[in-house]
C-alpha positions as CSV (number, residue, x, y, z in Angstrom):
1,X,-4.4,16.1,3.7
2,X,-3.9,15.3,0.2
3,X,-6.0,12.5,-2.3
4,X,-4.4,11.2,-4.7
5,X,-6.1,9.2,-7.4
6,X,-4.8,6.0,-8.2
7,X,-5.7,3.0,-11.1
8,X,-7.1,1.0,-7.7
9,X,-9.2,3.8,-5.8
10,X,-7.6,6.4,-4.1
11,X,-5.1,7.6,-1.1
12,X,-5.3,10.2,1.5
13,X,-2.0,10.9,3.0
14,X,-3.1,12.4,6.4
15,X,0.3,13.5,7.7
16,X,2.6,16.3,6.6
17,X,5.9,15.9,4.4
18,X,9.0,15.6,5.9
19,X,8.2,13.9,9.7
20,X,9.5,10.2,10.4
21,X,6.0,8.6,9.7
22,X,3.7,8.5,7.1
23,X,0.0,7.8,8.1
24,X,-2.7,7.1,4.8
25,X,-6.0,5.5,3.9
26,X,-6.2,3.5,0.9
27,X,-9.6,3.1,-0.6
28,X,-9.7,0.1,-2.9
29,X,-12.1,-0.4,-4.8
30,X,-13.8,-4.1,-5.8
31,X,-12.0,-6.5,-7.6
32,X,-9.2,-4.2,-7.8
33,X,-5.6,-4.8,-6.6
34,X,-2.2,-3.1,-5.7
35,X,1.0,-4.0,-7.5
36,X,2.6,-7.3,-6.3
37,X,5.3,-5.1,-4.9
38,X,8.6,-4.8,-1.8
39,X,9.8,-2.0,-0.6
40,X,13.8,-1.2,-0.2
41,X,13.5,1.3,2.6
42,X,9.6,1.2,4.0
43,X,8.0,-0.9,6.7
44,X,5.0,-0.2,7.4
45,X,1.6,-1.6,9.0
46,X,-2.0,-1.7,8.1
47,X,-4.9,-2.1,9.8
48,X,-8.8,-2.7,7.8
49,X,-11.1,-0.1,8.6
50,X,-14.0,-1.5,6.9
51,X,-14.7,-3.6,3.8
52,X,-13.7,-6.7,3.0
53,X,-9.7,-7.5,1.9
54,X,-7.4,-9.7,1.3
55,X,-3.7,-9.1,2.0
56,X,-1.5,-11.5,-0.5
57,X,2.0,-11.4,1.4
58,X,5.4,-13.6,1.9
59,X,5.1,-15.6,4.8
60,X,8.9,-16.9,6.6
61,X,9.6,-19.5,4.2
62,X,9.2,-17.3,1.0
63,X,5.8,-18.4,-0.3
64,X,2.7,-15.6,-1.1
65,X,-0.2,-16.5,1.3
66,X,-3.5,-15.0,1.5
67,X,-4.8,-13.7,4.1
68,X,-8.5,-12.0,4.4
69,X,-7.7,-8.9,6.6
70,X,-9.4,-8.4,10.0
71,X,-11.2,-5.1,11.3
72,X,-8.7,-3.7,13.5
73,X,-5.9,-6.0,13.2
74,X,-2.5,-5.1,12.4
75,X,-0.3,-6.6,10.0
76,X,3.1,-5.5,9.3
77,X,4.9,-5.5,6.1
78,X,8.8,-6.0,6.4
79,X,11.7,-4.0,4.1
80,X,11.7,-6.1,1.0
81,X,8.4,-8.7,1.8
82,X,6.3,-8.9,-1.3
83,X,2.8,-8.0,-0.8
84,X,-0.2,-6.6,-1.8
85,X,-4.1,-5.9,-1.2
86,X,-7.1,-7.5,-3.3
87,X,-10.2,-6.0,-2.4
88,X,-12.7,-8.2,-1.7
89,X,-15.5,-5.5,-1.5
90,X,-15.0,-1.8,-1.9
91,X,-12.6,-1.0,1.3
92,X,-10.6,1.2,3.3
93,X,-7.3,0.5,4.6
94,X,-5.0,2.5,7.6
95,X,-1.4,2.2,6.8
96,X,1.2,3.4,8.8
97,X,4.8,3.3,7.8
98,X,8.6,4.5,8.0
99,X,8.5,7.8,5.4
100,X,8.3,6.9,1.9
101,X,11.6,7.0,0.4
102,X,13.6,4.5,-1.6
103,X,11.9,2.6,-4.1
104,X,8.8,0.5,-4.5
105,X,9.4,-2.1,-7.2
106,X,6.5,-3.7,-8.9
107,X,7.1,-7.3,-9.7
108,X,3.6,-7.4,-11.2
109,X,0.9,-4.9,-11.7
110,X,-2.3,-4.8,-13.8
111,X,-2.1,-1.3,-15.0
112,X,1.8,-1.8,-16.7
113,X,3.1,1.0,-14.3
114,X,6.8,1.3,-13.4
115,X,8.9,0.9,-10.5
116,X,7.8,4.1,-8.2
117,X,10.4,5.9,-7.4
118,X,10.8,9.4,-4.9
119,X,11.0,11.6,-8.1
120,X,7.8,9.6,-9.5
121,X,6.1,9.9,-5.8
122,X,7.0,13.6,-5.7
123,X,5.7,14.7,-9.1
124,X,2.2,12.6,-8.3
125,X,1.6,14.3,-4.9
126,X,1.9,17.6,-6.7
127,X,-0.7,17.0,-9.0
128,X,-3.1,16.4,-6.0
């Protein structure tokens, strides 16, 4: 396992690098927020462990809807659907997903960081 502090709270990647999945918690923190962000090459689902959050995501028709996240729920995030999580109260969130390669481009994000790439992924993990 390996935490990894982020401007938002923190991760914990719970599975090894280099299998087909990627399992991790995300700990928000409140008031805080992920990057308004999609994915190239990821899907991936979450699920609220506890906490309060809101999931902002693109619904069918291409419009952000907000959505407060239910305990033990699952809500899946497509290949190239913008979301991203607003924590209501200082949460936890279970996300499972294809492995994390490609890129995950930030269309907006409060701390002015830049697209992530796998070099930029890579080089964070290490400093863990």
């Amino acid at each position: 396992m390996a935490q990894i502090n982020k401007p938002w709270g923190y991760e914990i990647i719970l599975t090894e690098t280099g299998l087909p999945y990627v399992g991790k918690i995300l700990h928000i923190e409140v008031g805080k927020r992920l990057s308004l962000q999609i994915h190239d090459a990821k899907k991936e689902t979450s699920c609220l462990i506890n906490g309060r959050c809101n999931l902002i995501i693109e619904n069918e028709i291409g419009e952000l809807e907000t959505l407060e996240m239910e305990k033990q729920k699952g809500y899946t995030i497509n290949i190239n659907q913008k979301h991203r999580y607003l924590a209501i109260t200082d949460c936890d969130v279970y996300e499972v997903s294809t492995p994390e390669i490609g890129i995950t481009y930030r269309l907006e994000d409060d701390y002015a960081r830049p697209n992530e790439t796998e070099e930029i992924r890579k080089e964070e993990r290490k400093q863990s």
